[in-house]
N, C-alpha and C positions, 0 to 999 in steps of 0.2 A: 541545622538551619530550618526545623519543623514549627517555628514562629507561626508561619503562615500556612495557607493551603497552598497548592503547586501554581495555581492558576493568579494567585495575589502575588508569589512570589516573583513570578517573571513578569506579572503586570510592573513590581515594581521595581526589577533589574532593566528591564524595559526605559521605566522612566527616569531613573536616576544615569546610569549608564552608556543611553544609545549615543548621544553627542560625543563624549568620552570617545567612541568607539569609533563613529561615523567621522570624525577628526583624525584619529589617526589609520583610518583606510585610505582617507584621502591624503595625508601623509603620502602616505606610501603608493598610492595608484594613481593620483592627482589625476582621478577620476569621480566627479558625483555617482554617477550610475553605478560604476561597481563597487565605490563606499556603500548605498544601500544594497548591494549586493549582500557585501562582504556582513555587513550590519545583522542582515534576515538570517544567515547564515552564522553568525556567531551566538545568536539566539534561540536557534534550530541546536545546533550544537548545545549548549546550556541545557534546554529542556532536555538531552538525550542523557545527561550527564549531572543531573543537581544532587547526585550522590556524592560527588565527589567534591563537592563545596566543604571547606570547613568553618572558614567563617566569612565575615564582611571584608576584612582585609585580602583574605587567598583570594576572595571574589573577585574583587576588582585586576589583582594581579595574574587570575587565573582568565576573566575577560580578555586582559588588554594582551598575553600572551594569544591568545586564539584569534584575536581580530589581528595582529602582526601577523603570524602563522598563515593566517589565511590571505592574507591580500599577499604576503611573499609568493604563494602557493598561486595565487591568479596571475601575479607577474613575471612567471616563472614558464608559463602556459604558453609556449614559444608559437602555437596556432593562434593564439589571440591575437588580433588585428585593434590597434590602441586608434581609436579617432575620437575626436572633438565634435561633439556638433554646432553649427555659428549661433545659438543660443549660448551656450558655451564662451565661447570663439567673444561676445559681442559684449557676455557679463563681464571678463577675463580685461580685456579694454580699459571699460569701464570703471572697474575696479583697482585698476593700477594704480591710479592716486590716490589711494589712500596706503600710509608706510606700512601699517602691520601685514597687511597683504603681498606688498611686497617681498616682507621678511619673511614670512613662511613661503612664498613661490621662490626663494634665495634657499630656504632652507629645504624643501624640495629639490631643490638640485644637486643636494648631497647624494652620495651615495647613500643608500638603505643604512648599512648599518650607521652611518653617522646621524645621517636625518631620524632615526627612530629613537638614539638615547637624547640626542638634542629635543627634538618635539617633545618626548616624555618630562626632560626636567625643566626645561620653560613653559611650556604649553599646558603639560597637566600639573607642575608643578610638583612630579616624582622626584623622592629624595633618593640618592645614590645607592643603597641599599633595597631604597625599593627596585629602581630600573634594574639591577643586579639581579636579585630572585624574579624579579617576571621575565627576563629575559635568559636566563640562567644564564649568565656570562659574570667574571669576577668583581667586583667593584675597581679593582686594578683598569681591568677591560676599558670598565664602565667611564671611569676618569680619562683614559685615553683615549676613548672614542669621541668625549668631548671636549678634550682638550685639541685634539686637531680637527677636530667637525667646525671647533669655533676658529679654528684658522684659517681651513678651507672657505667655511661663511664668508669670514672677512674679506678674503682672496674674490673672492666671489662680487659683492656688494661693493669695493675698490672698484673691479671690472666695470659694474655695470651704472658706476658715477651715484651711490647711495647715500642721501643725505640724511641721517635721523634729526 
């Protein structure tokens, strides 16, 4: 990947990527602040490592393993103390009516491993082969995890009176 100089190249994994990323930290932290955490820090990682890149495809699947990895790795952090601030607290409100927001705060209340192949194939629109090698789990896995992740959802979205 010696296309560019070092300093173009993460300007431009940077720009094409960070949303990709900052999406599903939040996924998984359904925290803004430590998604840019997680974000500066999967890009701290990349520059320590663009040896190990091999092409634009690993790229992305070698990103979106190290932003899961790490936000798992932050929630995992049993001293961490999780708060809201009413900023937070007031957008979070606000924002309920509208349904896609909803669906993702439904699909945040999966467990991890269900909410991360769910968000991947709706949300980044990963085909099952892809969520499979970025996550290194089977595609077998991979179908199973969404096959009852979209149960759980439903279970979920019933409860809480969801109307699309």
């Amino acid at each position: 990947m010696e296309l560019f100089s070092a300093d173009d190249f993460i300007t431009k994994v940077v720009n094409e990527y960070s949303d990709t990323i900052y999406r599903i930290a939040l996924n998984i932290t359904h925290s803004p602040q430590d998604s840019f955490d997680i974000c500066q820090e999967v890009f701290i990682i990349l520059m320590k490592n663009t040896d190990k890149i091999k092409n634009e495809k690993h790229l992305k699947a070698w990103l979106i393993r190290v932003a899961v990895n790490c936000s798992k790795n932050l929630m995992r952090k049993a001293s961490k103390v999780r708060t809201v601030s009413l900023e937070d607290v007031g957008e979070i409100e606000f924002n309920q009516q509208y349904r896609d927001l909803t669906l993702l705060q439904a699909v945040g209340k999966l467990s991890e491993k269900y909410s991360t192949v769910i968000y991947l194939h709706y949300y980044e629109d990963m085909k099952i082969d892809d969520i499979s090698d970025t996550l290194k789990i089977s595609r077998s896995a991979v179908k199973l995890r969404l096959s009852r992740g979209r149960e759980k959802l439903k279970s979920i979205l019933e409860k809480e009176n969801y109307n699309a």
